[in-house]
Structure formats: structure tokens, C-alpha cells
C-alpha positions as CSV (number, residue, x, y, z in Angstrom):
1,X,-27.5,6.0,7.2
2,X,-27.6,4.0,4.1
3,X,-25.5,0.3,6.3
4,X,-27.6,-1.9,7.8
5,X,-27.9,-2.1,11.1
6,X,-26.2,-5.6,11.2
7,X,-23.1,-4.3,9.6
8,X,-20.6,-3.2,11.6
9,X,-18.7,0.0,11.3
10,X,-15.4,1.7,11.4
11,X,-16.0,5.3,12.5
12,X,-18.7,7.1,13.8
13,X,-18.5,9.3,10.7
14,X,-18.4,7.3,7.2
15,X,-18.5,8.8,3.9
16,X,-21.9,7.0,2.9
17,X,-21.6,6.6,-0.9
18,X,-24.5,4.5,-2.0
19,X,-22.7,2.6,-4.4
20,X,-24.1,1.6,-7.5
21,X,-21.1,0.7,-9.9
22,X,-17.8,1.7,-10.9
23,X,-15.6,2.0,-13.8
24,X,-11.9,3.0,-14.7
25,X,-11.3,6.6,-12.8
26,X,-15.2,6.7,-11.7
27,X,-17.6,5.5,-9.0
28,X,-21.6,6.2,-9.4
29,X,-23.9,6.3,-6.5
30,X,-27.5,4.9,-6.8
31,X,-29.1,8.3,-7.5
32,X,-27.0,8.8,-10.6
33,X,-24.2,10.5,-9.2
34,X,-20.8,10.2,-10.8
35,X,-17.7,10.9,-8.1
36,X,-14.3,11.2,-10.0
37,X,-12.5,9.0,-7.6
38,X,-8.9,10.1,-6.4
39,X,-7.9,7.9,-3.7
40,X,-8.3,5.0,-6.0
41,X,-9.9,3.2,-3.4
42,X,-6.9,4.1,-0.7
43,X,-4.2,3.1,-3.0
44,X,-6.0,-0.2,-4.4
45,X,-7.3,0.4,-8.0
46,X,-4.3,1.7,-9.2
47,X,-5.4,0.7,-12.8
48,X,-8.9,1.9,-12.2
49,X,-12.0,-0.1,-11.2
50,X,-12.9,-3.2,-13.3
51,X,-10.2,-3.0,-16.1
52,X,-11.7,-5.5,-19.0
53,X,-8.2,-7.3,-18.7
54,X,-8.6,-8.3,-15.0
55,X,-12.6,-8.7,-15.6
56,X,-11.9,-11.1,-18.4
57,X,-8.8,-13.2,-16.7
58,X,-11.3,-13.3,-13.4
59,X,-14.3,-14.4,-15.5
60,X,-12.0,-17.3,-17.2
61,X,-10.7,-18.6,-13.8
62,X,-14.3,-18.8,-12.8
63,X,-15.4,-21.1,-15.2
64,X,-12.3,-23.8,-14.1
65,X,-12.1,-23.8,-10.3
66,X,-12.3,-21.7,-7.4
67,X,-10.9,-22.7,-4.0
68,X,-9.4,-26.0,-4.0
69,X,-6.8,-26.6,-1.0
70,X,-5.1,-24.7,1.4
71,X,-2.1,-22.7,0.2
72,X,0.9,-24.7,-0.9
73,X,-0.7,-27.7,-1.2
74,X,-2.1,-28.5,-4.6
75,X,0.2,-27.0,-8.1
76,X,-2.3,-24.3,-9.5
77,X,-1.5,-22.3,-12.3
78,X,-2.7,-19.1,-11.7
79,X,-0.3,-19.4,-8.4
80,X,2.8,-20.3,-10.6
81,X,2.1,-17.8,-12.9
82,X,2.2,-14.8,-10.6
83,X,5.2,-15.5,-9.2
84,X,7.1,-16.1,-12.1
85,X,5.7,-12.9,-13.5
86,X,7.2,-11.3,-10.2
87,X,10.2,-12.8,-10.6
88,X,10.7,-11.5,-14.0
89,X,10.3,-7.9,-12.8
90,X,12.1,-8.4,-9.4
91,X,15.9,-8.5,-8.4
92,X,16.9,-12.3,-8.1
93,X,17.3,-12.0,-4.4
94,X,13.4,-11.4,-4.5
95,X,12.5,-14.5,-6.6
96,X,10.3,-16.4,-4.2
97,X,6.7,-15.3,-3.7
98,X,4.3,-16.3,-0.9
99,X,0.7,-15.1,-1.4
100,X,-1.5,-14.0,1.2
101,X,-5.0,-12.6,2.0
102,X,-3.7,-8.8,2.9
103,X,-1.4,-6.2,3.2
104,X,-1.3,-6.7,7.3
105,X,-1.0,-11.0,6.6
106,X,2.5,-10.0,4.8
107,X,3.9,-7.7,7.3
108,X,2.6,-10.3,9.9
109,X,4.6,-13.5,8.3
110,X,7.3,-11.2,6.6
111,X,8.4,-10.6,10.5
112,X,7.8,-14.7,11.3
113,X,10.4,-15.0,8.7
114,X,12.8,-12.5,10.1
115,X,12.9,-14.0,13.2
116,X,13.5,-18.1,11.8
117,X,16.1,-16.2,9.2
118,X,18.0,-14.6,12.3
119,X,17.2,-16.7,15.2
120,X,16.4,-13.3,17.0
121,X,13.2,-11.8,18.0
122,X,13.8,-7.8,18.4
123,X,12.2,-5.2,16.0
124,X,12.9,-2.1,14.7
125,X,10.5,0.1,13.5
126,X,9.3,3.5,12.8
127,X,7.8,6.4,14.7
128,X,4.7,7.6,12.9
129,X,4.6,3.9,10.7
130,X,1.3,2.3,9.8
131,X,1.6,-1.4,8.6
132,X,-2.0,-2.9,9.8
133,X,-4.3,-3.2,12.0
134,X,-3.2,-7.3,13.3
135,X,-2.3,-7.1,16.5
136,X,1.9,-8.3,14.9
137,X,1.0,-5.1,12.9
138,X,0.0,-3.0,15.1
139,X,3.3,-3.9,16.9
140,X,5.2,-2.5,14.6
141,X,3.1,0.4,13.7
142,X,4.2,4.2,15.4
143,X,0.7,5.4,16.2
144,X,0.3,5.0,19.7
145,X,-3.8,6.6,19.2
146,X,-4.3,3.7,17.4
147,X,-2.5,1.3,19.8
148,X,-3.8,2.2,23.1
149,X,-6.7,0.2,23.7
150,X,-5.0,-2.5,22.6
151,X,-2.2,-3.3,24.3
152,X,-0.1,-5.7,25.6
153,X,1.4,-6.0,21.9
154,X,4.5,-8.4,20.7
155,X,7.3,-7.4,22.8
156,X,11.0,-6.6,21.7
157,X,9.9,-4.0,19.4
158,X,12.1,-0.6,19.3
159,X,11.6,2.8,17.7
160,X,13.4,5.1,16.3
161,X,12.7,8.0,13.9
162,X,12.5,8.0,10.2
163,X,14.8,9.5,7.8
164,X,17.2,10.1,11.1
165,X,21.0,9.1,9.8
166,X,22.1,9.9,13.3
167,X,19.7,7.1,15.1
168,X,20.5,3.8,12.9
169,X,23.3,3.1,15.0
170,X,20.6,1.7,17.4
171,X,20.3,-1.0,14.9
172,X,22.5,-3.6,16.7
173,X,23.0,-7.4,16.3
174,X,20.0,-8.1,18.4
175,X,17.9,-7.2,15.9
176,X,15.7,-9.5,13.9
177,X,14.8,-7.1,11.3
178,X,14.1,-3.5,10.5
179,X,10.3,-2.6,9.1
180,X,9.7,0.4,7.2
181,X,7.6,1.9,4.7
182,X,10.3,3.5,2.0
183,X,8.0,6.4,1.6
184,X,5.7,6.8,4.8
185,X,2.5,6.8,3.6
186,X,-0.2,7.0,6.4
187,X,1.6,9.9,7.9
188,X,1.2,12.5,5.4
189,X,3.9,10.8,2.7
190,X,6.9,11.6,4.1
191,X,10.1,11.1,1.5
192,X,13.5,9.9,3.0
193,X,16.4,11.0,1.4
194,X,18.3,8.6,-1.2
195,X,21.4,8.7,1.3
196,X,19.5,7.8,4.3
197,X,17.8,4.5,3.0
198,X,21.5,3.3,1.0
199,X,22.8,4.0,5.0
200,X,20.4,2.0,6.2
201,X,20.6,-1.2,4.2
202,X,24.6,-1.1,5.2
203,X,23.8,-1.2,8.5
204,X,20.9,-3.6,8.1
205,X,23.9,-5.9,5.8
206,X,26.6,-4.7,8.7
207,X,24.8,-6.1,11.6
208,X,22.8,-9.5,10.1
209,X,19.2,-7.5,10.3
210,X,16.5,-8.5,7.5
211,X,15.8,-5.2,5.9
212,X,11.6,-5.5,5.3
213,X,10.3,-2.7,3.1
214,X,6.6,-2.6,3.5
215,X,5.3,-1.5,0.2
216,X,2.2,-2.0,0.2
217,X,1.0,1.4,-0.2
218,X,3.3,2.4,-2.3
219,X,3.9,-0.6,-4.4
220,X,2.6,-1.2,-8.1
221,X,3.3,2.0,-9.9
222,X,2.2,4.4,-7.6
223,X,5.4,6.2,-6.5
224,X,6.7,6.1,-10.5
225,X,8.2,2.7,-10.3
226,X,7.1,-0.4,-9.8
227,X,8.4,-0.6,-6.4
228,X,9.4,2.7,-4.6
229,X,12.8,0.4,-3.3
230,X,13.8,0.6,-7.2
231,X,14.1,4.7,-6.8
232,X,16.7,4.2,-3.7
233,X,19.5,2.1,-5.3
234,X,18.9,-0.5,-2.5
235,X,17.0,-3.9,-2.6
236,X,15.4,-5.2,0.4
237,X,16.0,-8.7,2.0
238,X,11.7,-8.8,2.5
239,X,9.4,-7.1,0.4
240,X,5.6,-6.7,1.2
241,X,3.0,-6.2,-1.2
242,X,-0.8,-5.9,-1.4
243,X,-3.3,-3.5,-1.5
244,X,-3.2,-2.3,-5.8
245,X,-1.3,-5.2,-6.3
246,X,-4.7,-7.4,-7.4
247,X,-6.6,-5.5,-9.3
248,X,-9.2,-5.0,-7.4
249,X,-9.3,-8.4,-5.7
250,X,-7.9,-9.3,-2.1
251,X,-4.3,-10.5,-2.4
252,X,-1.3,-9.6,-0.9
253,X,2.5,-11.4,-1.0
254,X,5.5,-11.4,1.3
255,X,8.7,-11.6,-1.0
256,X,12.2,-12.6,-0.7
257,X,14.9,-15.4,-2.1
258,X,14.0,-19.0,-2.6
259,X,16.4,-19.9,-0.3
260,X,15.1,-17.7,3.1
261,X,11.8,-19.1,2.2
262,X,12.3,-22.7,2.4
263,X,12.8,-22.6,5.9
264,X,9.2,-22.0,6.5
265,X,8.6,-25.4,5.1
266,X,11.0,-27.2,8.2
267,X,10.9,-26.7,11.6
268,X,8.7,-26.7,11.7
269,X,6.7,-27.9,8.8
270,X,4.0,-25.1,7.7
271,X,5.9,-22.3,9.2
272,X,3.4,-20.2,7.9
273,X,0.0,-21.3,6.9
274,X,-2.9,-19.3,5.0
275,X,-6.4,-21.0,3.9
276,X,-7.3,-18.8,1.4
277,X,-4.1,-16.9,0.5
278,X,-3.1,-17.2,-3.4
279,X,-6.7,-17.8,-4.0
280,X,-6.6,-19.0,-8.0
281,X,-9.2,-15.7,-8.9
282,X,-7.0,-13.1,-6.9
283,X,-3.8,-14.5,-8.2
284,X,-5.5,-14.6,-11.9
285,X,-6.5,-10.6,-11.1
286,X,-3.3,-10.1,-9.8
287,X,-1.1,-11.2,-13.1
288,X,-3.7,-9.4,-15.6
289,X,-3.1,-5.9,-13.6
290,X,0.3,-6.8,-13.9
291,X,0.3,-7.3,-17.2
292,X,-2.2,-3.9,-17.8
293,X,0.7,-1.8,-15.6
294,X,4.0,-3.6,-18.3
295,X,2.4,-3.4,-20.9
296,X,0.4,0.1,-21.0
297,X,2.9,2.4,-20.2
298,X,0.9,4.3,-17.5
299,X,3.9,3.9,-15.0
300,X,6.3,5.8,-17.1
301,X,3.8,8.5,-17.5
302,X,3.3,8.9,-13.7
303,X,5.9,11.3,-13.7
304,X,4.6,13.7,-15.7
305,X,1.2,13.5,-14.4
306,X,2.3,13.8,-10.9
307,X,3.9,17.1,-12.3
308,X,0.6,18.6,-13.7
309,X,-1.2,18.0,-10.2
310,X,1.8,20.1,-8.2
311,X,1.8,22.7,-10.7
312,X,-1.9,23.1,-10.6
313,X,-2.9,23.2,-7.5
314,X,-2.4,26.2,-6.1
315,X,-4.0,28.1,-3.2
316,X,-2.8,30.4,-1.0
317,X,-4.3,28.3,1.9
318,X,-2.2,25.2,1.1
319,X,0.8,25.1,4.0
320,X,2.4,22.7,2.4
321,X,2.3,20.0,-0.4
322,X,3.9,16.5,-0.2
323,X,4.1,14.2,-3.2
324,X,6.1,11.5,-4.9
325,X,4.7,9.9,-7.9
326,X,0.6,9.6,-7.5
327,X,0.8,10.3,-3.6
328,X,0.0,13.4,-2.7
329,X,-0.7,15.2,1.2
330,X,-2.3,19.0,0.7
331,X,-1.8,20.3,4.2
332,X,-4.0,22.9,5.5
333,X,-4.3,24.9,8.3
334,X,-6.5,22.3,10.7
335,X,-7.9,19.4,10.9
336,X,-11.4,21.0,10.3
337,X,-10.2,22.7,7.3
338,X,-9.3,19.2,6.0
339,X,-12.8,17.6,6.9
340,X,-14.5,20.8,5.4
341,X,-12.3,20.4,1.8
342,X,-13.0,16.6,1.6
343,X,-16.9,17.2,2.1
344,X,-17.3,20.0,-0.7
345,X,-15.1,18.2,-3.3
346,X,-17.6,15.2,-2.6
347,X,-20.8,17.6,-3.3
348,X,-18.5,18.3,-6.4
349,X,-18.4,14.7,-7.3
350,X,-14.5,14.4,-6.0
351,X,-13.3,11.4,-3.9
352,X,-10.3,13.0,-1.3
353,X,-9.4,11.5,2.0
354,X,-7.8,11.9,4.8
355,X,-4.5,10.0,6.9
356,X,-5.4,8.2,10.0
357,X,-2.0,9.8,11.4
358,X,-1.6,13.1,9.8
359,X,-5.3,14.9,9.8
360,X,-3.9,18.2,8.9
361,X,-3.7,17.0,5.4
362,X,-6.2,15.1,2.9
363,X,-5.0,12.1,0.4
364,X,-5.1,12.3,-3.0
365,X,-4.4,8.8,-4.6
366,X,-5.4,9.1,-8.1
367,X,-5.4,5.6,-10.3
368,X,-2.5,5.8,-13.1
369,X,-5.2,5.6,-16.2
370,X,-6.6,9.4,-14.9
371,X,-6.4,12.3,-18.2
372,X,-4.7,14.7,-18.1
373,X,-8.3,16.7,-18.6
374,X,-9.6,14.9,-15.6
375,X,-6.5,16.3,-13.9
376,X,-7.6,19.7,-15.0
377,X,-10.6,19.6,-14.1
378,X,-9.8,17.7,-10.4
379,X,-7.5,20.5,-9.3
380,X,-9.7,23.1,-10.8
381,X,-12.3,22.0,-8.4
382,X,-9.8,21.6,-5.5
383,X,-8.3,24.8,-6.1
384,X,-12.3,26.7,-6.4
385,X,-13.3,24.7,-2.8
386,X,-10.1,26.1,-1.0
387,X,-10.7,29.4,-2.4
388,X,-14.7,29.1,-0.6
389,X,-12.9,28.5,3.1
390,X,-10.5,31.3,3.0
């Protein structure tokens, strides 16, 4: 394998790329080899790899400072200037930001808050959720492969299924919050229906729960908005964010009103705490991928794009296709069919995946700057390597 041995690993099985460089929609090994990447890095380079905006603002923030202070400490105006932008784009009840190192850091202190907000410490979450691998994460996450070597986790948490009208009435006044991801990602992207999430924030409001949608996945144009919470008619009392929301760079941000977030400052003081979180270059990527996703347009043509994949691919072996915006789950017959597809469109110079919690199905996570002849030419490949395993 091409890791050093002093590296460790994930998986038995990695992908192996060589990586050489990358740029917009692409990724080039160190032989030469170009791979048209559709996963966008799971979800992260939403705006393609190394957009000269964020290169530039990085390269600027460079030559002034890099780490200075903890988090919250010192006034630093790459800091202020991604939250304002935020708060420009967000509902006012989501006007406060708190930056972080990661999308699992978020979920982590989004539920800390929860619990000072409510003065409770029960959970509820979802079965087949993923929202980190933290152990606060895990917690909360319905994967119980992924959870059982790691147990005991945070108690008080409770489960119940997604897009299930009939089961929120388990959702009681004992309850610190409710986590969710508004479009489940990680197993397979599974949609809810509009009526389900409305009837879900009333009895989040009806009982005194904190409503928490985890968007990090789908966050920052992916599902055709912004946020995915913007498609439902609801706003959430906590919103999570990471993953394509810096460009590139490692940042994530646990959101919610000015007013819930001041009590992390009392009561005590430094109720939550991050060394490196809002780091001045991430924040600095983090506003200029921003500003590329406003100010380019590619959001508002997710829609159509999204289109153009579903109507071309096509195979008689496909049992089903998800999507919502750029996240799609092409289910096959097997989990070995799925392995088989993602290694021949990599010989074909394709990037697909597969969910950690759905394996009949591989992940296709395009970035939002892909042509419409690089769609072509994508699902022309998929299409020609499902047609080989009939």
C-alpha cells in the first residue's frame, strides 16, 4: 500500500489514491491519473477543490496571523466576519455563531447547550442517524455496528424512528432536545416528508425540547438550499454545520440565538471551550466559500442538475434511486454489487462511495461547479459499468 506504516488507518480496505493535486471537480494521482471526483470529498468541497477565492482569502490571512488565543478570547476579524455573514443569510433566531474544529465538536456542544437551555438531560434521536464518531456523537447516532465496541455511551438517550408521525408523541417534557439530520444522509438519504418535520417542531415548541438539526452533511448548498431546514417551512432552535461549510479547510459551527448562547459564558464561565475552533484561516476559507456559493449562482442551479443525473442514469439493475438536490443513493442488488460498481468507475477515473449504514447503495456527492458535460459523461460511465455486472 501506498500509507506509511506509521500512519494509522481506518479500514482494512482503503481506496489508495496516490494523491498528487486537485482542482475544481478533479483529483490527479501521482502517475498522471485524473479521477472526476463525485463525492466531493464526502460532502466537503462543495465548491470544488481549491477555488482561487478561498486560495486567495487563505493566502491573505497567512501573511497577518495565524493562531493567536484560544477561542473567544482575543476580537479577530476573520471570526466576526463569518458570523455576520451567517447572520445575514440565517433566520434571526439563528444569529449567534460558535465555531468549532468539526462536524462531531458541533453536535457534541450543540447537545451541552440543550441541556443548560432546558435544565434536562434526556435525548432524542434517530434510528439509522449518523452524527460522529465522539463518543457524545456516537450517543446519539442509530448505528449500533458502529457503537458496539464502544459502549457505555452518555445515558438518557431515546430512539425513535424517522419520518414516523405516529412515534413523536414520545417526545415528552423530559426531553432536553431532539437531534436529527433533516435529510438522513449516512443511511442511504432518506427524505422526510414536509408534514412530518412542521409536526415535529410543534411538538418540539409544545413540550420545551431544543429542536437540533444536524446539517452538516447536508448544509451549504447541497440539498438546493442553503440549509435543507429552509425546504421544510420550519427553523430549528440549534443548527450544526461543518463539513463543506469551509472550503476545504477544517471548521465547523454550532448555531442558535444570541440570547441561548450567552449562557455558555456563566455558570459556569467557559461552558464550552475549543483551542483551535474559529481558527482565523478556516474562518477566512469559510466566508470566501460563502461568498463563491451567494454570489455564483451554482445553488440555484442545483435543481436542475440534480434533474439531469436522475434522468440519466438508467439501468435496469438499479433497485432504486434516492436523491434530493446533489445527494444521491443508487441501490443495487448487494453489497458486493456496490463494491464492484465503485471499483470499475475508479479504473474509469470516477470517484463513488459507499454509506457506512446503508451498503446496498453507493454515494454520489458531486461539487455544485460540475458541467453539465461532466454530468454526461459521469452517468454515461455509471450507466456502461452497471451494464458490465448484469
Amino acid at each position: 500500500m501506498a500509507f506509511s506504516k506509521h500512519l494509522a488507518q481506518t479500514s482494512p480496505y482503503p481506496m489508495g489514491i496516490e494523491v498528487e493535486r486537485a482542482e475544481g471537480c478533479y483529483i490527479w494521482d501521482k502517475n498522471g491519473k485524473k479521477y472526476l471526483d463525485l463525492i466531493s470529498g464526502i460532502a466537503v468541497s462543495n465548491i470544488g477543490h481549491r477555488h482561487p477565492h478561498v486560495i486567495n482569502a487563505i493566502i491573505e490571512q497567512l501573511d497577518k496571523y495565524l493562531h493567536v488565543i484560544p477561542f473567544g478570547e482575543f476580537s479577530q476579524d476573520p471570526q466576526n466576519q463569518l458570523a455576520d455573514k451567517l447572520a445575514s443569510l440565517l433566520p434571526e433566531s439563528l444569529n449567534c455563531s460558535y465555531f468549532v474544529n468539526s462536524g462531531t465538536e458541533a453536535v457534541e456542544a450543540s447537545l451541552k447547550l440543550a441541556k443548560r437551555l432546558t435544565g434536562r438531560h434526556e435525548v432524542v434521536a434517530m434510528n439509522k442517524s449518523y452524527h460522529g464518531a465522539t463518543h457524545g456523537s456516537l450517543s446519539v447516532t442509530g448505528n449500533e455496528v458502529k457503537k458496539q465496541q464502544f459502549r457505555p455511551f452518555v445515558p438518557g438517550t431515546t430512539f425513535i424512528d424517522f419520518n414516523d408521525t405516529s412515534q413523536l408523541e414520545r417526545i415528552t417534557e423530559a426531553h432536553a432536545a431532539v437531534i436529527l439530520e433533516p435529510i438522513q444522509g449516512d443511511a442511504g438519504v432518506r427524505i422526510p416528508d414536509k408534514a412530518y418535520i412542521q409536526a415535529l417542531r410543534k411538538r418540539c415548541t409544545a413540550v420545551g425540547a431544543q429542536l437540533i438539526f444536524d446539517e452538516i452533511q447536508t448544509g451549504m448548498g447541497r440539498t438546493g438550499t442553503l440549509f435543507a431546514f429552509e425546504q421544510f417551512d420550519v427553523v430549528p432552535d440549534i443548527l450544526c454545520t461543518a463539513k463543506a461549510f469551509g472550503g476545504g479547510m477544517p471548521i465547523g459551527a454550532f448555531i442558535s440565538s444570541q440570547e441561548n448562547m450567552e449562557l455558555l459564558t456563566h455558570d459556569p464561565v467557559l461552558g464550552h471551550i475549543t483551542t483551535f475552533g474559529g481558527h482565523p484561516v478556516c474562518c477566512v476559507a469559510a466566508l470566501a466559500s460563502l461568498e463563491v456559493m451567494t454570489n455564483e449562482n451554482w445553488i440555484e442551479k442545483v435543481k436542475h442538475k440534480s434533474q439531469l443525473f436522475n434522468e440519466l442514469i438508467s439501468h435496469k439493475s438499479i433497485v432504486e434511486l434516492r436523491s434530493i438536490g446533489f445527494m444521491f443513493a443508487v441501490a443495487l442488488a448487494s453489497e458486493e454489487k456496490v463494491n464492484e460498481v465503485i471499483n470499475a468507475l475508479l479504473d474509469r477515473g470516477i470517484i463513488g462511495f459507499y454509506f457506512l449504514s446503508c451498503r446496498d447503495a453507493f454515494r454520489l456527492a458531486p461539487p455544485l461547479c460540475i458541467t453539465e458535460d461532466e454530468i454526461k459523461w459521469a452517468c454515461d460511465q455509471i450507466n456502461e459499468v452497471l451494464e458490465g455486472f448484469l
